[in-house]
RODRENDREN-70002 format. One record per residue: residue number from 0; residue in one letter; x, y, z of N, C-alpha, C in turn. Coordinates in nm, 3 decimals. Atoms other than C-alpha are relative to their C-alpha. Layout:
! RODRENDREN-70002
    n  res      nxx      nyy      nzz     caxx     cayy     cazz      cxx      cyy      czz
  NUM    A        X        Y        Z        X        Y        Z        X        Y        Z
...
This chain:
! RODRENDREN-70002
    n  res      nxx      nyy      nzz     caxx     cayy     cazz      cxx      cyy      czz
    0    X    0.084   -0.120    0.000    0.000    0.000    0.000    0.088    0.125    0.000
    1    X   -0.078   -0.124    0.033    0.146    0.339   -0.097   -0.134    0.116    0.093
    2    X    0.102   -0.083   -0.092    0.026    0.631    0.201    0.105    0.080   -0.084
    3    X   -0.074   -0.135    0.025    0.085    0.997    0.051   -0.052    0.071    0.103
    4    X    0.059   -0.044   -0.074    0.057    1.214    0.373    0.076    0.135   -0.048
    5    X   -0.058   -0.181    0.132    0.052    1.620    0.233   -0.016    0.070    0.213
    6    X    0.013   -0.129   -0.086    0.082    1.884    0.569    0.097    0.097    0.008
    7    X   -0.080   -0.113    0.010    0.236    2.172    0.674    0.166   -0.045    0.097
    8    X   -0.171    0.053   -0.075    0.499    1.967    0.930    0.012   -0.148    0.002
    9    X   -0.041    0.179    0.054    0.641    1.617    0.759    0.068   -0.026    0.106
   10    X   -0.069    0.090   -0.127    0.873    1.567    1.065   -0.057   -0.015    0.116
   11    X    0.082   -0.016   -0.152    0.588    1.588    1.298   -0.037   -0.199   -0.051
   12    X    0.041    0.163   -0.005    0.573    1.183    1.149    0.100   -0.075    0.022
   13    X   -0.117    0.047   -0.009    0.954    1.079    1.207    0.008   -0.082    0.032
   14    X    0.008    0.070   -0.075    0.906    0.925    1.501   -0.068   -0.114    0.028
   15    X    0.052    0.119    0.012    0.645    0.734    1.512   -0.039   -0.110   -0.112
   16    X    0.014    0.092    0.132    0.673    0.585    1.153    0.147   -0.075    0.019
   17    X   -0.128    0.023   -0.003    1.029    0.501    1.265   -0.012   -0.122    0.082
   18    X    0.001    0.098   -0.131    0.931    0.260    1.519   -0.151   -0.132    0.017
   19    X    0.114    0.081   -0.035    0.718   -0.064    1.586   -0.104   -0.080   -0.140
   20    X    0.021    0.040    0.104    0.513   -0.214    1.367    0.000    0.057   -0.182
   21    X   -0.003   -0.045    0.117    0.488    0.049    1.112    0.123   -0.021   -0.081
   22    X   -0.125    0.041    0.080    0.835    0.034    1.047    0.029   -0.146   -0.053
   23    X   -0.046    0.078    0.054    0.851   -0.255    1.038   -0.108   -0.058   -0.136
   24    X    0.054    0.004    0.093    0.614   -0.296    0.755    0.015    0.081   -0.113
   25    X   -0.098   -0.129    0.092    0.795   -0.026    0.569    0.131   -0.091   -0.039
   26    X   -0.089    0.079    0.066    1.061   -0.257    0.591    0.007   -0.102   -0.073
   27    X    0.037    0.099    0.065    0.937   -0.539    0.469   -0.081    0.014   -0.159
   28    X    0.110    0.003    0.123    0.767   -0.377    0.170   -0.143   -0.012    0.002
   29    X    0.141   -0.002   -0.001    0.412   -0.398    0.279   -0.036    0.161   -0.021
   30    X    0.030   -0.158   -0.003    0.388   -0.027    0.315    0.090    0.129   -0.095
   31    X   -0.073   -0.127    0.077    0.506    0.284    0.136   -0.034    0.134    0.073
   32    X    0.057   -0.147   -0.061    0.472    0.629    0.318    0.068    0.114   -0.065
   33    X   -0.075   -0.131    0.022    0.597    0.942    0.150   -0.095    0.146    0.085
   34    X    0.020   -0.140   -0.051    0.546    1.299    0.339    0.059    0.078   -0.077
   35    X    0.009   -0.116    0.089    0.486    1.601    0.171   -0.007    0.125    0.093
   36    X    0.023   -0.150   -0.026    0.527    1.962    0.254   -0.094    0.131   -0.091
   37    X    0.104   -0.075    0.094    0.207    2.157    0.156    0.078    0.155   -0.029
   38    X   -0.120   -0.087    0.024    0.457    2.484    0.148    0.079   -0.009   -0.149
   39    X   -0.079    0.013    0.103    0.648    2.332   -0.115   -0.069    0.023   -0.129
   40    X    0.073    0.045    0.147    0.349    2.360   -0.366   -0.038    0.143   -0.022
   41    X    0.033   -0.119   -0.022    0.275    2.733   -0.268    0.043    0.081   -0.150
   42    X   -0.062   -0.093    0.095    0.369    2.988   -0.569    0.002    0.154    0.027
   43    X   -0.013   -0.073   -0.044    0.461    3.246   -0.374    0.127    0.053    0.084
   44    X   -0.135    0.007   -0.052    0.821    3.375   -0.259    0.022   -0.013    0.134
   45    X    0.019    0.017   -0.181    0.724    3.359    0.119   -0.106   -0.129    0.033
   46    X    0.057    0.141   -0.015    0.539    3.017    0.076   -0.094   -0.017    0.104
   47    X    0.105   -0.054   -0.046    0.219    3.133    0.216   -0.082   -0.111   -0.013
   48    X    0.089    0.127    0.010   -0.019    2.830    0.272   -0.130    0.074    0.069
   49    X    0.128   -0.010   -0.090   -0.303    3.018    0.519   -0.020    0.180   -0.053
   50    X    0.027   -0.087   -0.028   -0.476    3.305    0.518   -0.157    0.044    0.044
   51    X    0.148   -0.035   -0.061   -0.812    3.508    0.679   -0.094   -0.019   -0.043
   52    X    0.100    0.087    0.062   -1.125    3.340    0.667   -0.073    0.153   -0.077
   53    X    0.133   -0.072    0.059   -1.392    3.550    0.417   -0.101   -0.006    0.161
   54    X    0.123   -0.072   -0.085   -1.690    3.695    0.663    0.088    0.030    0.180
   55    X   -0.092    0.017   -0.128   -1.419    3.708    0.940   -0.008   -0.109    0.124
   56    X   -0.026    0.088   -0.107   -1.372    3.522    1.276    0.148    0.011    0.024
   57    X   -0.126    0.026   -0.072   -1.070    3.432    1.447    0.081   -0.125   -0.066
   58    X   -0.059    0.081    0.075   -0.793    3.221    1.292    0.034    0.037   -0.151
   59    X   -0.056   -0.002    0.144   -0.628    3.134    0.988   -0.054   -0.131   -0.103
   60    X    0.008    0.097    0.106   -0.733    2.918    0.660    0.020   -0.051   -0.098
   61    X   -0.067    0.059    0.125   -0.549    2.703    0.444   -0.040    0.067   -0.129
   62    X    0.028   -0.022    0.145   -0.546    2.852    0.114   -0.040   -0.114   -0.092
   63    X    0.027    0.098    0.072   -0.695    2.672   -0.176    0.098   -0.083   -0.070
   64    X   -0.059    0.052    0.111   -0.407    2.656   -0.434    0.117   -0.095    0.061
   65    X   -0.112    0.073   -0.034   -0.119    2.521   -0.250   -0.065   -0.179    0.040
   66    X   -0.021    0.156   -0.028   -0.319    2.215   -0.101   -0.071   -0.079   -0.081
   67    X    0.061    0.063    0.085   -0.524    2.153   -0.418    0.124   -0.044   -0.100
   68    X   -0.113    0.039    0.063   -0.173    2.145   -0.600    0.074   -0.144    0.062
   69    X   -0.059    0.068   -0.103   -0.031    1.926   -0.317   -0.071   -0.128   -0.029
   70    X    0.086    0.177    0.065   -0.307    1.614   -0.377    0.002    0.031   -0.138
   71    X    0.040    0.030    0.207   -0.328    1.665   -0.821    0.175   -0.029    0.035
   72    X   -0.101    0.026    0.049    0.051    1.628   -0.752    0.000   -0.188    0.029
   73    X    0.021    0.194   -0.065    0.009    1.240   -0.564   -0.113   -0.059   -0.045
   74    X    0.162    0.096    0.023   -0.345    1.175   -0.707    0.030   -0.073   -0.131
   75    X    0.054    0.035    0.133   -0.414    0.910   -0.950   -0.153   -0.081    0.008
   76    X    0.117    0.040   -0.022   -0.723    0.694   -1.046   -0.017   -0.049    0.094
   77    X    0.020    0.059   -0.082   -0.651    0.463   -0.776   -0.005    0.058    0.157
   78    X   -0.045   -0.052   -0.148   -0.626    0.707   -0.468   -0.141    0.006    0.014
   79    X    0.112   -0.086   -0.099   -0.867    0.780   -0.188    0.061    0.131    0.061
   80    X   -0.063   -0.094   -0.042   -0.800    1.103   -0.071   -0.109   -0.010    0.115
   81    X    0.035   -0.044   -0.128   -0.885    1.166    0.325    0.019    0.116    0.047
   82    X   -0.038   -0.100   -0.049   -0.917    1.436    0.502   -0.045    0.005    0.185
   83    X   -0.005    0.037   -0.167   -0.847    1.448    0.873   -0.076    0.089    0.056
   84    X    0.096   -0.128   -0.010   -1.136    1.693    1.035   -0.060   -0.069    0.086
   85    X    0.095    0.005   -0.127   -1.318    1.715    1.369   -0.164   -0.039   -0.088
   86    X    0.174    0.009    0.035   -1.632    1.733    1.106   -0.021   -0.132   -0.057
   87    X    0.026    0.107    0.147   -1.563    1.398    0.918   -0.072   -0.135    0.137
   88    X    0.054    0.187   -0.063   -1.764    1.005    1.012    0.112    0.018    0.117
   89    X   -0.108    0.047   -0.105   -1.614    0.876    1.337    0.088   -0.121   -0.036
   90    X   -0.078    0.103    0.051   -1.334    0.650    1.275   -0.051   -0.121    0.081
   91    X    0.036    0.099   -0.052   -1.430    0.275    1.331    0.126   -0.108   -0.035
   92    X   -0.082    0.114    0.048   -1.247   -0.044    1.331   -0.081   -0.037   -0.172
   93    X    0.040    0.039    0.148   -1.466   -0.141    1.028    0.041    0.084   -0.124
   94    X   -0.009   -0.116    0.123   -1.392    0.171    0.857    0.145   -0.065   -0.049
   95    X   -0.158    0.114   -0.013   -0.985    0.026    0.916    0.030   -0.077   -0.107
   96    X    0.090    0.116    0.097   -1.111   -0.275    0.736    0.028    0.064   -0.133
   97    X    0.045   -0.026    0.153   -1.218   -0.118    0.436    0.105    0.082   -0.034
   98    X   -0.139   -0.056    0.074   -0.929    0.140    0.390    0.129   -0.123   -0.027
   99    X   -0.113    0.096    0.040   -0.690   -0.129    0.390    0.021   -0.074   -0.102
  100    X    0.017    0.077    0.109   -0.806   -0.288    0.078    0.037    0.115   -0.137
  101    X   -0.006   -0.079    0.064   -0.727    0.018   -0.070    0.167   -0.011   -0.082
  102    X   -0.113    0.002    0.078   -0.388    0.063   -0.322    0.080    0.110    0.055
  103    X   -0.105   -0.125    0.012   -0.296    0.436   -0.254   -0.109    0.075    0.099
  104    X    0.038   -0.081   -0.011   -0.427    0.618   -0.016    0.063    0.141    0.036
  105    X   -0.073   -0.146   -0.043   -0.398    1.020    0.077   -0.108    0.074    0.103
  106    X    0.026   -0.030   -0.173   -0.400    1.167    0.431    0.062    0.161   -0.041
  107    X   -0.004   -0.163    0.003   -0.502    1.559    0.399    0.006    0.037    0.127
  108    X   -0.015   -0.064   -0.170   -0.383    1.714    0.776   -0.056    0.138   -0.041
  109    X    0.048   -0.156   -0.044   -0.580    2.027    0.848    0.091    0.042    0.131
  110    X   -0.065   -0.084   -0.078   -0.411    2.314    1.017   -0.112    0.136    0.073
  111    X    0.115   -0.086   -0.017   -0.567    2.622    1.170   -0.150    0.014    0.025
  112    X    0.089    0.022    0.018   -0.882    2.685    1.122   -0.064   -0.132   -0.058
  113    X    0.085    0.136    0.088   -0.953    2.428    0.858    0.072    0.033   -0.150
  114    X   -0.045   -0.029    0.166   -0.876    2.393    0.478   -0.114    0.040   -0.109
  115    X    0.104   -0.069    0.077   -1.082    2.614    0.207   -0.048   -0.112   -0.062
  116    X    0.129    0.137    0.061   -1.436    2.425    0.141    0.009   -0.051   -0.130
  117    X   -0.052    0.015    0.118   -1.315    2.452   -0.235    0.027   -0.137   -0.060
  118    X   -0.123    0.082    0.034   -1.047    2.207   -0.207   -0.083   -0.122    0.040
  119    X    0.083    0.086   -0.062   -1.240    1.955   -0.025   -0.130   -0.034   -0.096
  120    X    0.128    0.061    0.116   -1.565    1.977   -0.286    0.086   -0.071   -0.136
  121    X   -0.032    0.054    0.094   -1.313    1.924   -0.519    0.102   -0.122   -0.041
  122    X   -0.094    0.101    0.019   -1.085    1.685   -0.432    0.022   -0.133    0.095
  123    X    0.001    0.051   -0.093   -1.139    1.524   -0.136   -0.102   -0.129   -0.014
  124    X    0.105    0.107    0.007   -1.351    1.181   -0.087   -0.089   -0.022    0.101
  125    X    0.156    0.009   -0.141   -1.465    1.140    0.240    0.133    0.064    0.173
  126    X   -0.034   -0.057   -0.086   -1.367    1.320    0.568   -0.034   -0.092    0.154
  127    X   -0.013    0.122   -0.130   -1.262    1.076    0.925    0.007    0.113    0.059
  128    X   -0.070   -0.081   -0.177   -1.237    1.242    1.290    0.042   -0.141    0.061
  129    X    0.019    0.123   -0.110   -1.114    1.002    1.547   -0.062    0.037    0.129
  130    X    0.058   -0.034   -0.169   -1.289    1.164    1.835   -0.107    0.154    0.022
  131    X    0.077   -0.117   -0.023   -1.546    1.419    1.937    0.100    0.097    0.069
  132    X   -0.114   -0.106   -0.112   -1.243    1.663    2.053    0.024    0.027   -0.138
  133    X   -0.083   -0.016    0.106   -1.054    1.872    1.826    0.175    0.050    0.062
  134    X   -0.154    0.045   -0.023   -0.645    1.879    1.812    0.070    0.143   -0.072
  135    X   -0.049   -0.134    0.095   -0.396    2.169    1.720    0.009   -0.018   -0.150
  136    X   -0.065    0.063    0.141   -0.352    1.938    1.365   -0.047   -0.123   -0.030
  137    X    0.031    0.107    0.051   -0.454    1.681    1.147    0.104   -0.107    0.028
  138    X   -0.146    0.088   -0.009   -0.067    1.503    1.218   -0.085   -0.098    0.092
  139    X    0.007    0.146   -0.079   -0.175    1.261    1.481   -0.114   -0.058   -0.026
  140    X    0.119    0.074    0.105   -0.528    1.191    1.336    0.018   -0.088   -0.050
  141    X   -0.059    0.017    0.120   -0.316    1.105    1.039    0.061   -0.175    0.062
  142    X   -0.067    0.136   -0.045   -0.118    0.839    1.245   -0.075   -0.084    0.041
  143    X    0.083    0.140   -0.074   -0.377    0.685    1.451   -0.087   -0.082   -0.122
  144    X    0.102    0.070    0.170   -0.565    0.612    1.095    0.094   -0.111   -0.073
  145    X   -0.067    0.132    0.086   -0.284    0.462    0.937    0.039   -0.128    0.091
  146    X   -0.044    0.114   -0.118   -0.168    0.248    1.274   -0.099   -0.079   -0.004
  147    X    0.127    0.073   -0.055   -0.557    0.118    1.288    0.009   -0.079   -0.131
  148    X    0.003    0.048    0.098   -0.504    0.048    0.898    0.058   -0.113   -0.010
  149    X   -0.045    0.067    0.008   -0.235   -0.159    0.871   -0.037   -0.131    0.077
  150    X   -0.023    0.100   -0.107   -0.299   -0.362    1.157   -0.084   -0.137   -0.113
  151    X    0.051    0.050    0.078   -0.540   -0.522    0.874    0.026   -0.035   -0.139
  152    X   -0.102   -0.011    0.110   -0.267   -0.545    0.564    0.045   -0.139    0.066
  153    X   -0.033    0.110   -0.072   -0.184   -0.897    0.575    0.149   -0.016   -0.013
  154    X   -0.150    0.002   -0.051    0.195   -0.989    0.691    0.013    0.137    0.091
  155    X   -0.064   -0.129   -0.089    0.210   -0.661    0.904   -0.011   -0.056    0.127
  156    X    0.006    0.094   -0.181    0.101   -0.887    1.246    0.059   -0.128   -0.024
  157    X   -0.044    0.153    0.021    0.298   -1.149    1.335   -0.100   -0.121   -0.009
  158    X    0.123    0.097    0.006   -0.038   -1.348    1.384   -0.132    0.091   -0.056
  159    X    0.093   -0.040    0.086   -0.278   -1.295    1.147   -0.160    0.010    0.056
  160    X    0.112   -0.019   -0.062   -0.568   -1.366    1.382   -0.026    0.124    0.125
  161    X   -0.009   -0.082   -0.132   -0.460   -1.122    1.671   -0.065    0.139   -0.058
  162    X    0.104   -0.041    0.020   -0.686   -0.870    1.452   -0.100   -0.022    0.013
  163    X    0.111    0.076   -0.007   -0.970   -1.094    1.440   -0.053   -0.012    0.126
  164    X    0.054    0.031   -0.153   -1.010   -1.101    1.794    0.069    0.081    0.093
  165    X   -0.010   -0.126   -0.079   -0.946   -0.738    1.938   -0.122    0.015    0.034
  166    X    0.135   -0.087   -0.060   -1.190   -0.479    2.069   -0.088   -0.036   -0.145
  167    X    0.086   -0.034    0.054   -1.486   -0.429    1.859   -0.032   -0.084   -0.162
  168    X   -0.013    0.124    0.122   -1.391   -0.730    1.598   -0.165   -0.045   -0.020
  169    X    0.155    0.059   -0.063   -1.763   -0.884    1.719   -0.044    0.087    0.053
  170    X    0.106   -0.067   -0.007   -1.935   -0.571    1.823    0.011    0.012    0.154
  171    X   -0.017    0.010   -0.088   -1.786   -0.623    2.173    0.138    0.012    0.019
  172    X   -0.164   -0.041    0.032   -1.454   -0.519    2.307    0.063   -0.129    0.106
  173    X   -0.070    0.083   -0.015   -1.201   -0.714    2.425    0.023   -0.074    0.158
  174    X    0.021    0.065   -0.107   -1.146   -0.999    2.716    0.125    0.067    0.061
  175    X   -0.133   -0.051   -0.145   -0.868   -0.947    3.063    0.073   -0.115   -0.128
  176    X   -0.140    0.076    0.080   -0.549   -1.083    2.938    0.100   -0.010    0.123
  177    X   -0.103   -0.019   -0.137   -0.301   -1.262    3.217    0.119   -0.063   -0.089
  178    X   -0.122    0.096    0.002    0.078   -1.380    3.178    0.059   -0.024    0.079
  179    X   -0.090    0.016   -0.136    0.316   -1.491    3.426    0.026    0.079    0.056
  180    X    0.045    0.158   -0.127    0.342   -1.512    3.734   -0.129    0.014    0.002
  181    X    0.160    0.047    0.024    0.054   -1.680    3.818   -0.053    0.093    0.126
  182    X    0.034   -0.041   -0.090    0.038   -1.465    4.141    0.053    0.130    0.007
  183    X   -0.047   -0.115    0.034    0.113   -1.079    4.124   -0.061    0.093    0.134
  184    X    0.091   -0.049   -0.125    0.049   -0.891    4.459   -0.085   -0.027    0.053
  185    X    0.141    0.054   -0.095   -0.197   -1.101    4.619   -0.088   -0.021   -0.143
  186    X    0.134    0.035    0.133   -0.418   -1.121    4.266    0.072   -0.096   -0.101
  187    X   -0.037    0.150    0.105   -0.395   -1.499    4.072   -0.077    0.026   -0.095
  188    X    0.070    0.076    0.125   -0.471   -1.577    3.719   -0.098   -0.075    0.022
  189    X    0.135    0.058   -0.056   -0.820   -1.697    3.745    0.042   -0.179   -0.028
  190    X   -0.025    0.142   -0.022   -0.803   -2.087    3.744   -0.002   -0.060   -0.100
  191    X    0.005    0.080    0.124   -0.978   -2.139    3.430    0.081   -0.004   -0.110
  192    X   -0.063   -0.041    0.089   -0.742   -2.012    3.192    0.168   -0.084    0.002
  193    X   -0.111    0.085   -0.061   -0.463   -2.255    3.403   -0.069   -0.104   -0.046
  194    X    0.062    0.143    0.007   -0.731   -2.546    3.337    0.066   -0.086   -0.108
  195    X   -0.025    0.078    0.151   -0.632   -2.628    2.954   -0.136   -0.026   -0.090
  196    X    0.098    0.018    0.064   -0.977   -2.658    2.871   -0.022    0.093   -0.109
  197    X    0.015   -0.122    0.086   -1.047   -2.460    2.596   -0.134    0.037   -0.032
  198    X    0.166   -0.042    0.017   -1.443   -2.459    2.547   -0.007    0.075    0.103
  199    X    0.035   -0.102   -0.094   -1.441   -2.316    2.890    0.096    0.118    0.029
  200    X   -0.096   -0.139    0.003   -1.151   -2.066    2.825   -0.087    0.075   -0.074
  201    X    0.091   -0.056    0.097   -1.324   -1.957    2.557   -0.148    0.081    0.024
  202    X    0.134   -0.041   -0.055   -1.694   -1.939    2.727    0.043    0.127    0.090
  203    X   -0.021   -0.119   -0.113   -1.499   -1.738    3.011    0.052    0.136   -0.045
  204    X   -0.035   -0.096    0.068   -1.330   -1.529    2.786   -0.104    0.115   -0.037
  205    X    0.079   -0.083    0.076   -1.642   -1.403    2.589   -0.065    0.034    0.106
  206    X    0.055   -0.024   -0.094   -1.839   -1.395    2.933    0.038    0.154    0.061
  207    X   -0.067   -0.113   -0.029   -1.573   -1.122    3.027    0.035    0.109   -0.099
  208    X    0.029   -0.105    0.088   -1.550   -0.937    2.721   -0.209    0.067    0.000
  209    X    0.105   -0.052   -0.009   -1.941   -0.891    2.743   -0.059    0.086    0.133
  210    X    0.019   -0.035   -0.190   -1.958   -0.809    3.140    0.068    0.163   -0.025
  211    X   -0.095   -0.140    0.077   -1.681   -0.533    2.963   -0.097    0.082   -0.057
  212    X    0.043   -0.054    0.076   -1.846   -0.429    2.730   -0.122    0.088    0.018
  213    X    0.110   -0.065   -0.056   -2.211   -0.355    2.898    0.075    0.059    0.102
  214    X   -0.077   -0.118   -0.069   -1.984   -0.129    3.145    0.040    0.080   -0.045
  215    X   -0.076   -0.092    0.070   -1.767    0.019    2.947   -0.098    0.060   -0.124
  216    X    0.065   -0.022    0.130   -1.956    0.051    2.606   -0.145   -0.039   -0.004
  217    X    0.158    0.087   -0.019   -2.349   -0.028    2.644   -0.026    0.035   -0.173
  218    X    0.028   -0.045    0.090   -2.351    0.148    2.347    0.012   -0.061   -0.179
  219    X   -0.020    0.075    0.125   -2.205   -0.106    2.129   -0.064   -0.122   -0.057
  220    X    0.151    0.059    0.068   -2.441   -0.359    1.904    0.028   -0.110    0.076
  221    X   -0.006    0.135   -0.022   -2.298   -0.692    2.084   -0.015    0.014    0.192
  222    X    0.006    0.006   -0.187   -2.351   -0.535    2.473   -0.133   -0.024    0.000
């Protein structure tokens, strides 16, 4: 999969593309990431990307030309173009899913205010948030989207099922998880999970992801 991510600060991704699974799926050839500097597309000797919204308010707003130049330079037939925005669908694991089947996609970071409605009617496909909050920047949006992506790119997990059976896989989030020792400050690994049985690991497992789930999440279709 080839990610084109366009913003105003490419080394705000250094770090965490440098490390952990992503990298290592970069290394292996599953992944492609290039970062772009929306600046660089500007035509202007002071490389002016923002300026004051029309009817006024407070803040600054991406100009049109630099970040409509910035995606026609990475777009072809096969891209999705994204755009990272407090206003877009809430990001889901399913959504995950479905970008991943994708060839090329492109990760638009909003700055400021926001990026002129223009650019977006005209180029954009569909608009993610990950959260009812908003952030100084589309940059970490950007990451948590592609981290949720991959995890679903096959060879990027060492076990191919350890997707299949996270949070919200089944509509319910995920069971307790113990490893050694069997005794940790006075609190043991429950017994069954020592038994070997596996129908009743299993039963106890999902028992405790659902007990979870109507606590934590009532809200989700399998509580």
């Amino acid at each position: 999969m080839l990610i084109d991510i366009l913003s105003l600060f490419p080394g705000y991704f250094k770090g965490p593309f440098d490390e952990s699974m992503i990298k290592l799926a970069q290394e292996k050839g599953i992944l492609d990431i290039r970062l772009w500097n929306i600046r660089d597309f500007t035509t202007d000797r002071h490389r002016r990307a923002d300026d004051r919204p029309y009817g006024g308010g407070p803040g600054m707003v991406m100009m049109p030309q630099p970040v409509a130049s910035a995606i026609r330079h990475v777009k072809t037939p096969d891209s999705r173009v994204i755009y990272l925005s407090p206003q877009g669908t809430l990001l889901t694991a399913e959504k995950c899913r479905e970008l991943s089947a994708e060839k090329h996609l492109v990760f638009l970071c909003g700055h400021y205010e926001g990026i002129d409605q223009r650019v977006l009617d005209l180029e954009v496909h569909e608009e993610i948030s990950i959260g009812n909050y908003v952030l100084t920047n589309g940059c970490l949006p950007a990451i948590v989207l592609l981290d949720g992506i991959v995890r679903f790119i096959p060879g990027v997990l060492g076990h191919a099922s350890s997707a299949e059976e996270d949070s919200f896989e089944n509509g319910i989030l995920d069971c307790p998880h113990y490893t050694k020792p069997v005794d940790f400050e006075g609190l043991r690994v429950p017994d069954v999970l020592q038994s070997g049985h596996h129908k009743e690991i299993a039963k106890w497992r999902h028992e405790q992801a659902l007990g979870k789930t109507q606590k934590n999440r009532p809200d989700l279709r399998g509580a």
